[in-house]
C-alpha positions in Angstrom: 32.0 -39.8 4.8 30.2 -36.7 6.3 27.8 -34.1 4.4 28.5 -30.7 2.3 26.0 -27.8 1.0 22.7 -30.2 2.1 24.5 -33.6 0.4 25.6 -36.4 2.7 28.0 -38.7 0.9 28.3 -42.2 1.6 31.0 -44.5 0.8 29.1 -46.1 -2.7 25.9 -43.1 -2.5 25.3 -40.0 -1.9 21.7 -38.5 -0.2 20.4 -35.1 -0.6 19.2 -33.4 3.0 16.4 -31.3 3.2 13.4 -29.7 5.0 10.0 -30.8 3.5 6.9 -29.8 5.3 8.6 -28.5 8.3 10.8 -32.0 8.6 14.1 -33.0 7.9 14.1 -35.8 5.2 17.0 -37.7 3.3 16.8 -38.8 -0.3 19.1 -41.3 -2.1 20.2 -40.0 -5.6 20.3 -42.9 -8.4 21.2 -43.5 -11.7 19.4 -46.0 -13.4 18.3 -49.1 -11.0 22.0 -48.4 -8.8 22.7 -45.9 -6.4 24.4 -42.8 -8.0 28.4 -43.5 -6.6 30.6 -40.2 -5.5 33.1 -40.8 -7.8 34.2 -38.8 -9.6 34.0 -35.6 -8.2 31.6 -34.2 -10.7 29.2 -36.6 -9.5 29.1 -34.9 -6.0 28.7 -31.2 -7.9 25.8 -32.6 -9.5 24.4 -33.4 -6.1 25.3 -29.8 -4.2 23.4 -28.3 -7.6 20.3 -30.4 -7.7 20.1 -29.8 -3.3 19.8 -26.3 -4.1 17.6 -26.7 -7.3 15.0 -28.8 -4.6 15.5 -26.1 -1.9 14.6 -23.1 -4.6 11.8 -25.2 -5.2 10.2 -25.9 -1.9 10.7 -22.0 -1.3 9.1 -20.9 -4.1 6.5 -23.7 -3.8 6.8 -25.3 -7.0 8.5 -28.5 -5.9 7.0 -31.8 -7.1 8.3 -35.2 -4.9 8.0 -37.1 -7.7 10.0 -35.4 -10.5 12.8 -35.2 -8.1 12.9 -38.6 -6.6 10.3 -40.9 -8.1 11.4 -44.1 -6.2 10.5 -42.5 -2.9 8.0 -43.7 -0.9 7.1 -39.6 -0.4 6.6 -39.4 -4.2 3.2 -41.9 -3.9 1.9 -40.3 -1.2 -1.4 -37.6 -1.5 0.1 -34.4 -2.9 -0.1 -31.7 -0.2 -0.8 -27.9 -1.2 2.2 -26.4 0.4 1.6 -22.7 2.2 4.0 -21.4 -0.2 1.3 -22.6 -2.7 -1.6 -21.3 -1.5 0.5 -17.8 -0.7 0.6 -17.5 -4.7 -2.7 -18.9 -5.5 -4.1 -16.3 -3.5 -2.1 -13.1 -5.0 -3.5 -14.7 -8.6 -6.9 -14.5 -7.7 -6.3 -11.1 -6.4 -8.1 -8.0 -8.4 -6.3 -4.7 -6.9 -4.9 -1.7 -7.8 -1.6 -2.6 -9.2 0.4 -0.5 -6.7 -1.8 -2.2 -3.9 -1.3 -5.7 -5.7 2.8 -5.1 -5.7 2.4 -4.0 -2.2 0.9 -7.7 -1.4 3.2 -9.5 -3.5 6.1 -7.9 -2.0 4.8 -9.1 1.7 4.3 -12.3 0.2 7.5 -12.8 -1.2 10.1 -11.2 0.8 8.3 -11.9 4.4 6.0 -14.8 4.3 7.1 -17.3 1.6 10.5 -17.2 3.5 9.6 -18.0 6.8 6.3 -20.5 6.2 6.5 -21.3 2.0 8.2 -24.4 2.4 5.7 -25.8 4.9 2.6 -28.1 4.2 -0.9 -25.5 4.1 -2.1 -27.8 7.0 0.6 -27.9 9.4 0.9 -24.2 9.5 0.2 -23.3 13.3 -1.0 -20.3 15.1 2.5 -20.1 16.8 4.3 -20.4 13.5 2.8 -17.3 12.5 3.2 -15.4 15.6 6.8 -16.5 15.8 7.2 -14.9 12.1 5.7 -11.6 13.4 7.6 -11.7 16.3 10.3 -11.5 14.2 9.8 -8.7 12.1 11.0 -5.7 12.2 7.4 -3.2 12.3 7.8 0.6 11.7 4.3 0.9 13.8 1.4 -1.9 14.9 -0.2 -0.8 12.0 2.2 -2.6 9.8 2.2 -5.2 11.7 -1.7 -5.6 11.2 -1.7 -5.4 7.5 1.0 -8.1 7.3 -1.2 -9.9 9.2 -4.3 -9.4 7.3 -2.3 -10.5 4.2 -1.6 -14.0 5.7 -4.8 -14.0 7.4 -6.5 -13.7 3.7 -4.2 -16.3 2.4 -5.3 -19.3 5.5 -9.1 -17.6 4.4 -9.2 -18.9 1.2 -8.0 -22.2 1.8 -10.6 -22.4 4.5 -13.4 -21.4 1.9 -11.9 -24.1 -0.6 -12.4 -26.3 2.0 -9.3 -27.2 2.5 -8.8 -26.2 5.9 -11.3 -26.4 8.8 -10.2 -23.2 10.2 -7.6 -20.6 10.1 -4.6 -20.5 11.9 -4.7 -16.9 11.7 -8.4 -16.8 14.0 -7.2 -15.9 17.5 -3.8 -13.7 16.2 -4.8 -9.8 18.3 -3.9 -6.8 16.5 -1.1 -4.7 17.4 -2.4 -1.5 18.7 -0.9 1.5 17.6 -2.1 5.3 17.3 -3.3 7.2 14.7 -0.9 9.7 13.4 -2.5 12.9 13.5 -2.6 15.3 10.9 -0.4 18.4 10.2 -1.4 21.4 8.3 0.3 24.2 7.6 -0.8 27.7 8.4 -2.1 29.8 5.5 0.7 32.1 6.4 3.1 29.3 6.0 1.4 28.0 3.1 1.5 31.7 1.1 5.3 31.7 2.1 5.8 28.5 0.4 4.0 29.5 -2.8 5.6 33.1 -2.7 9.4 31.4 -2.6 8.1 28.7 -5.2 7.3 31.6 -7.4 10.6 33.5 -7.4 12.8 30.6 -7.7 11.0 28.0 -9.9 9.1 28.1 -13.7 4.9 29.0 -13.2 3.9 25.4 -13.0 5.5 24.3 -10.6 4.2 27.0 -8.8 0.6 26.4 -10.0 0.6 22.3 -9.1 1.0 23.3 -5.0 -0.8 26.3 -5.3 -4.5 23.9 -6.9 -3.1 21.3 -4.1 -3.3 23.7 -1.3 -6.5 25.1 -2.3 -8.7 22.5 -3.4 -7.6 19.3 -1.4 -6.6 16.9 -3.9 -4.5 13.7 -3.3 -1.5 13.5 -4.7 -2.5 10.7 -7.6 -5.3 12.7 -8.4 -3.3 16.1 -9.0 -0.9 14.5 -11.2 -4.1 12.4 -13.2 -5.9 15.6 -13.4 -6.8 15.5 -17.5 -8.5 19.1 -18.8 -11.3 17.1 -20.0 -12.3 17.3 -16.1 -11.8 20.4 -16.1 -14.9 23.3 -16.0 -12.7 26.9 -15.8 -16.1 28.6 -16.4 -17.9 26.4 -14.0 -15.5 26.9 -11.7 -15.3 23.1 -11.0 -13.3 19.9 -11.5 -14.4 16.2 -11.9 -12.3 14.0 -10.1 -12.5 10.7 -11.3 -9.4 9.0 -11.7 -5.4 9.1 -10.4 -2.5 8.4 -11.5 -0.6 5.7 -9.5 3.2 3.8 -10.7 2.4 4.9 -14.1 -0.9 4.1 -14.7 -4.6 5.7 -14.2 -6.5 3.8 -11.5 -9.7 4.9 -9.9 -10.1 7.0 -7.3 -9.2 5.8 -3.9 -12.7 5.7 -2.3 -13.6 4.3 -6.2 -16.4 7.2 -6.3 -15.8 10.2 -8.7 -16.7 13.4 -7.2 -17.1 16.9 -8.1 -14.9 19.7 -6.4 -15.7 23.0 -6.8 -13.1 25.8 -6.9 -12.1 28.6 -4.8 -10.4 32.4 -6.4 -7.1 30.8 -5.9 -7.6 27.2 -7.0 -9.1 28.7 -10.1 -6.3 31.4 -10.5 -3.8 28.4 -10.7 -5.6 26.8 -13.2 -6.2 29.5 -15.7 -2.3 30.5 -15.4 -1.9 26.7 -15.8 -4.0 26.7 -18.9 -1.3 29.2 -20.8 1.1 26.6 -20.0 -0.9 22.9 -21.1 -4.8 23.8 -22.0 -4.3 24.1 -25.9 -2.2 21.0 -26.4 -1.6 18.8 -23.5 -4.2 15.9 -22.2 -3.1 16.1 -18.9 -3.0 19.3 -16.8 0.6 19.3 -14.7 3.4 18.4 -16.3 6.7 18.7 -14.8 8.4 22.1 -16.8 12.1 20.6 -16.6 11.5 17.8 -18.8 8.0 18.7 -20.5 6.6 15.4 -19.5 3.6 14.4 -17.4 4.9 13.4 -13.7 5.0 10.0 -13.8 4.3 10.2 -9.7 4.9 12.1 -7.1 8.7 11.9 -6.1 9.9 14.2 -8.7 7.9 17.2 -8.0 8.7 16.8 -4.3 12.3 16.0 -4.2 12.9 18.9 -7.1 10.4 21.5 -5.5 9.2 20.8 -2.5 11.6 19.7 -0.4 14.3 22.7 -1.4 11.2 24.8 -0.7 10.8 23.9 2.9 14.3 23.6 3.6 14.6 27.2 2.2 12.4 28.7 4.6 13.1 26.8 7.6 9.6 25.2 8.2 9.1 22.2 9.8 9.0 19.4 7.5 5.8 17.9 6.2 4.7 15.9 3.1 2.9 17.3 -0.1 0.2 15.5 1.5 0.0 18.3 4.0 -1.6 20.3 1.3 -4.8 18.8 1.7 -5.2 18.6 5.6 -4.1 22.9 5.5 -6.9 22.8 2.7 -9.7 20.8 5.2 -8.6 22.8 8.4 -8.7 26.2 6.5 -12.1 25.6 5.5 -13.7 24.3 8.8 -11.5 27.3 10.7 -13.0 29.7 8.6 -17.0 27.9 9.6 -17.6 26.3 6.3 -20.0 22.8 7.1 -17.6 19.8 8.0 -20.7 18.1 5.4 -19.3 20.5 2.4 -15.6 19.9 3.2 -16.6 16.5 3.5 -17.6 16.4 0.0 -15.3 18.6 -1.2 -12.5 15.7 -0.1 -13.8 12.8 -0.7 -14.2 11.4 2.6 -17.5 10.0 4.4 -18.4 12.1 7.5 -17.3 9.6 9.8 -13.4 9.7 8.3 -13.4 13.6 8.0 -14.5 13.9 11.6 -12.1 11.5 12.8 -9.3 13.4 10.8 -10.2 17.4 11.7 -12.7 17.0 14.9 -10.4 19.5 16.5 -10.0 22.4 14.1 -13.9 22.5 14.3 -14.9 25.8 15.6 -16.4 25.5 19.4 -18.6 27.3 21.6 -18.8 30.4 19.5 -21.5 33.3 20.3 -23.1 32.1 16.9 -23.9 28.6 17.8 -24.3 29.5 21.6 -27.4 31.8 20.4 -28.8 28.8 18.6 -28.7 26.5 21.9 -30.1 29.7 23.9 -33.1 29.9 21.4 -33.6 25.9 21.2 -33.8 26.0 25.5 -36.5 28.7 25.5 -38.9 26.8 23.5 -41.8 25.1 25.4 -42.3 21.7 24.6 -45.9 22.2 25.0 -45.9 24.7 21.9 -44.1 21.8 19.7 -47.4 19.4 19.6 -50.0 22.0 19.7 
């Protein structure tokens, strides 16, 4: 009598269609010991709901054979761990930062459960998963590559719970893709930016970008900034936490650090202190609403962005602030070892971020070269 919304109705039955474990199966409904008839018509409404109620279920990887059709030779077979399964098992087991965690379970459950959830963990091919990349639509290779490494880590654990000789995910290449350079601002630029923030918006606002652009921070750990981490005589702060989606996490290297201030970063803070010092816990709060900034978009939609726009400049992120901090400092021949420090960032990261703003071949280090060559060797050992 021909099939609607994944139910195929017979004459005296009716059988719901599906896709289980990447094949197309057929199920008769019953009722009691007799096949469940399609008459009345209420009896093929219960069969279009209960089709989609097993569909949801194979999706989300929650569906049991046997609960649904428990005469089935399907139900007595081995239960198989589905992908879809194994997806969730692995965000559970997971112990992230909760924006990184929610950056994970989105992947999971908008890009991967769709495409492979409903299929058995073990019939889950290489080319399935290189079709499903295929696929997507990637804003650069590296997104590609972390959606892969999320899968990848997914096929890893079922491989280390042995359920799985191997991954599927093994001989997938990474999408190459190049590193976006960074983009400081001038201090010209930067000064033009505080000087407009100051006439047209209350002090703090003005003193948030003004610590930004001259000590470095991220953007988490501006906003987390707390004055218990603060030393005004010491002229230092303690950086040891952000603030991230509404909660403190730790840094993002996970290592607190010490970052000592310049005139202007300290200038910023003591205004600041008038503001938030004698009755606040955190140090920046947003003046319109009296508040702690519960992230970044509000001070950078409200501030920054008319700021820019105002002057003309090309655009860049608040995040600019702290490349204009590094390239300042090396620019101006402080060690790329102190900067390094001052940051947060291993050697190896800050010289593959600011190699180029790295002073070269001035007279200064020339002379040292020029001295090193004239030394005899002989001398060295003697």
């Amino acid at each position: 009598m021909g099939g609607r919304k994944g139910v195929f109705v017979r004459e005296n039955s009716m059988q719901i269609v599906f896709t289980y474990q990447g094949r197309q199966v057929k199920e008769t409904l019953y009722v009691g010991d007799a096949p469940l008839p399609p008459t009345p018509a209420r009896n093929i409404a219960y069969a279009v709901r209960l089709a989609a109620e097993v569909r949801q279920k194979i999706a989300s990887g929650t569906f049991v054979y046997g609960d649904y059709f428990p005469r089935s030779r399907r139900a007595e077979q081995k239960p198989q761990h589905t992908a879809g399964e194994y997806m969730e098992k692995w965000l559970g087991q997971l112990s992230l930062k909760a924006s990184t965690k929610n950056t994970y379970t989105n992947a999971i459950r908008n890009f991967w459960k769709p495409r492979l959830g409903h299929m058995a963990l073990d019939a889950v091919r290489h080319s399935d998963i290189t079709s499903a990349l295929n696929a997507g639509t990637w804003s650069s290779g590296k997104s590609r590559n972390n959606y892969l490494s999320i899968i990848a880590g997914v096929f890893q654990l079922a491989v280390e719970d042995q359920l799985l000789a191997t991954s599927p995910c093994k001989a997938i290449k990474r999408a190459k893709w190049q590193r976006k350079t960074v983009d400081p601002f001038s201090l010209q630029e930067a000064n033009a930016i505080l000087e407009s923030m100051k006439q047209h918006y209350p002090e703090p606002a003005w003193n948030y970008f003004e610590f930004r652009f001259f000590t470095g921070v991220r953007t988490s750990e501006g906003i987390g900034l707390c004055w218990g981490d603060v030393d005004l005589l010491g002229k230092s702060i303690l950086i040891r936490q952000g603030w991230v989606q509404g909660e403190i996490v730790d840094t993002k290297t996970s290592a607190e650090r010490t970052v000592y201030l310049n005139r202007r970063a300290l200038a910023a803070l003591e205004r600041q202190h008038k503001w938030t010092g004698k009755f606040k816990d955190r140090v920046f709060y947003d003046p319109l609403t009296g508040q702690p900034w519960s992230d970044e978009q509000p001070p950078r939609k409200r501030y920054w962005i008319p700021t820019i726009t105002r002057l003309g400049l090309r655009y860049r992120k608040p995040s600019a602030t702290r490349h204009t901090y590094a390239t300042l400092g090396l620019m101006n021949n402080v060690l790329p070892a102190y900067m390094a420090k001052q940051l947060g960032h291993s050697l190896k990261v800050f010289y593959e971020h600011y190699a180029k703003w790295i002073p070269a071949g001035t007279e200064a280090e020339q002379s040292k070269l020029d001295v090193a060559s004239t030394i005899d060797t002989n001398d060295l050992v003697r």
